[in-house]
C-alpha positions in Angstrom: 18.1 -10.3 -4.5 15.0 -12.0 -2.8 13.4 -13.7 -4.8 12.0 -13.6 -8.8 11.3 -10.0 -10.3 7.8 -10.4 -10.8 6.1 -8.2 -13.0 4.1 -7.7 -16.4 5.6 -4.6 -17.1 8.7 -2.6 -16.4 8.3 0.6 -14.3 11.5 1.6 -15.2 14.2 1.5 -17.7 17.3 1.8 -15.8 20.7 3.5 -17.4 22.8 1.5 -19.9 26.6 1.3 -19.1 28.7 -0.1 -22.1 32.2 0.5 -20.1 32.9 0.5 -15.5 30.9 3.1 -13.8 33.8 5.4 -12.1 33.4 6.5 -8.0 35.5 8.3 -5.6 35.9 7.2 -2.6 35.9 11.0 -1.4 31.3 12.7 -1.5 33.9 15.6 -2.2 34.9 13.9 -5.7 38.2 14.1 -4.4 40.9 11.4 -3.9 41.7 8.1 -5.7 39.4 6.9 -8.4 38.0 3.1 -8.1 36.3 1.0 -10.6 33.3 0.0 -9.8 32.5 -3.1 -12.5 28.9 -2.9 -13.7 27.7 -6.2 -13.0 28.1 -5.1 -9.1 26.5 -2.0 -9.7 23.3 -4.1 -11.5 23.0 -6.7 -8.5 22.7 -3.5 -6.4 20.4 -1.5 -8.3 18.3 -4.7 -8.1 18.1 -4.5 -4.3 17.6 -1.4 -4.6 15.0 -1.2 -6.7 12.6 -4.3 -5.1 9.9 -6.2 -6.8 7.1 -4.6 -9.0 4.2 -5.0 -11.4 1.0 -4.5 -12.7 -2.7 -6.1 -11.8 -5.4 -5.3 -14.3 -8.6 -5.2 -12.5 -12.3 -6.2 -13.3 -15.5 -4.0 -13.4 -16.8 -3.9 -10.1 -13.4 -4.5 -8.7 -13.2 -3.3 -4.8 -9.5 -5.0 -4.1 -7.2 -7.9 -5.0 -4.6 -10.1 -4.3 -1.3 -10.5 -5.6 0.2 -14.0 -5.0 3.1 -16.1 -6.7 5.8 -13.8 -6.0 7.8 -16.8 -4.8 10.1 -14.5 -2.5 13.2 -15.0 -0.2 11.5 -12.8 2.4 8.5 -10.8 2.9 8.3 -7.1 1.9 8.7 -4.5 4.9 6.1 -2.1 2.0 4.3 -2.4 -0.3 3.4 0.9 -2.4 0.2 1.2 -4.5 -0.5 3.3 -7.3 -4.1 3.3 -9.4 -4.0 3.9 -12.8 -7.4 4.8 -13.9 -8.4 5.3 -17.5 -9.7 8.2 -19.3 -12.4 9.6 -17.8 -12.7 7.2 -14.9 -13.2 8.2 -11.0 -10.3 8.5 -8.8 -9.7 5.7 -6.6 -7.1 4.8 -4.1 -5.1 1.4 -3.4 -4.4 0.5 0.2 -2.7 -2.5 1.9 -4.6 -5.2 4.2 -2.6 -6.9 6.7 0.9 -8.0 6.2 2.8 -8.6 3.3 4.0 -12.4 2.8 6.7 -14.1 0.5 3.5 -15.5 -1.5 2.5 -11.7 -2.2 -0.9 -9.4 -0.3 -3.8 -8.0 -0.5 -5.2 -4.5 -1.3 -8.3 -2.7 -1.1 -9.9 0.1 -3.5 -11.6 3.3 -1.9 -14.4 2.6 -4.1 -15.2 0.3 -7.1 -14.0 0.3 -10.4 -16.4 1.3 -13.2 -14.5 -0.3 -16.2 -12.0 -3.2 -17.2 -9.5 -0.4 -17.6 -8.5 -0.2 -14.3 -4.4 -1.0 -13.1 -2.8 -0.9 -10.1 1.0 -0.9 -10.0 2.2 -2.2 -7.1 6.4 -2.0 -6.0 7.8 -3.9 -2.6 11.1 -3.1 -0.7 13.1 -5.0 1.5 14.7 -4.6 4.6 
């Protein structure tokens, strides 16, 4: 994987595997079964699943920065979510420029009316 998983908090919780995951080597399901250990599976799900977190923003908060990611190679996206808190307005999260291995910046549609403010941010690779 490039670089450090970064994050405050999980997005996800992926699937537990105790055992080896099974795959055909048929889309069909038909044909000889291979084992697929799970540790190979893991380093996979990794790559696929990119690096992602959490900012908590300020009152009067119109954009950020996210830096430290430490990463192997720069993010081809970035995608941006808002979560606003009870009774907040609706704002949007938008890229600026170009993603770096250090991390990016993002904007707000408007400016946060609270402390409660998140955005949850996720990058993928090439």
């Amino acid at each position: 994987m490039a670089g450090k998983n970064v994050h405050e908090m999980d997005l996800g919780t992926p699937a537990v595997a105790t055992d080896e995951l099974y795959a055909t080597r048929s889309p069909y399901g038909v044909g000889d079964d291979v084992r697929i250990p799970m540790s190979a599976v893991a380093e996979f799900v990794d790559e696929a699943t990119g690096i992602h977190g959490v900012v908590s923003l300020g009152n009067n908060a119109t954009g950020g920065t996210v830096t430290g990611l430490d990463l192997d190679y720069a993010p081809v996206a970035v995608l941006l979510t808002v979560q606003i808190p009870s009774g907040g307005g609706v704002l949007l999260a938008v890229l600026v420029g170009t993603p770096t291995t250090d991390g990016f910046e993002f904007a707000l549609s408007g400016m946060t009316d609270s402390t409660n403010y998140k955005v949850h941010y996720h990058c993928f690779f090439p």
